[in-house]
C-alpha positions in Angstrom: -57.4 -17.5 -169.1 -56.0 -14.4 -169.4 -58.8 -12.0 -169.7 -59.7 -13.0 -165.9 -56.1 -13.2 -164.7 -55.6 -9.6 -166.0 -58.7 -9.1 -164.8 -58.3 -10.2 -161.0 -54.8 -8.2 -161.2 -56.5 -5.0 -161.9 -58.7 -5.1 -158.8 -56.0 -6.7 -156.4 -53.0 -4.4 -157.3 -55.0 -1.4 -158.9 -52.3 1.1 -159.3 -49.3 -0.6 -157.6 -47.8 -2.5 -160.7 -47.0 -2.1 -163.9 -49.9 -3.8 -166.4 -48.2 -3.8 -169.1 -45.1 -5.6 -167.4 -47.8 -7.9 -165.4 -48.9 -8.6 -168.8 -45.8 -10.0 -170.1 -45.2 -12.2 -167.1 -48.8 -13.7 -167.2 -48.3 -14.7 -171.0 -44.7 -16.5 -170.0 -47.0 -18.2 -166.7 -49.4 -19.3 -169.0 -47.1 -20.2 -172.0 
């Protein structure tokens, strides 16, 4: 889902990536 993947992101890499971009690559993951 990708409310919690975004979501387990945020509080793993907090400031070191590019959401937006992290974003992007979760929707292709996901398909």
């Amino acid at each position: 889902d990708m409310g919690r993947v975004m979501a387990a992101l945020k509080e793993q890499y907090a400031g070191q990536m590019d959401m937006g971009k992290a974003s992007g690559l979760v929707k292709q993951l996901l398909g």
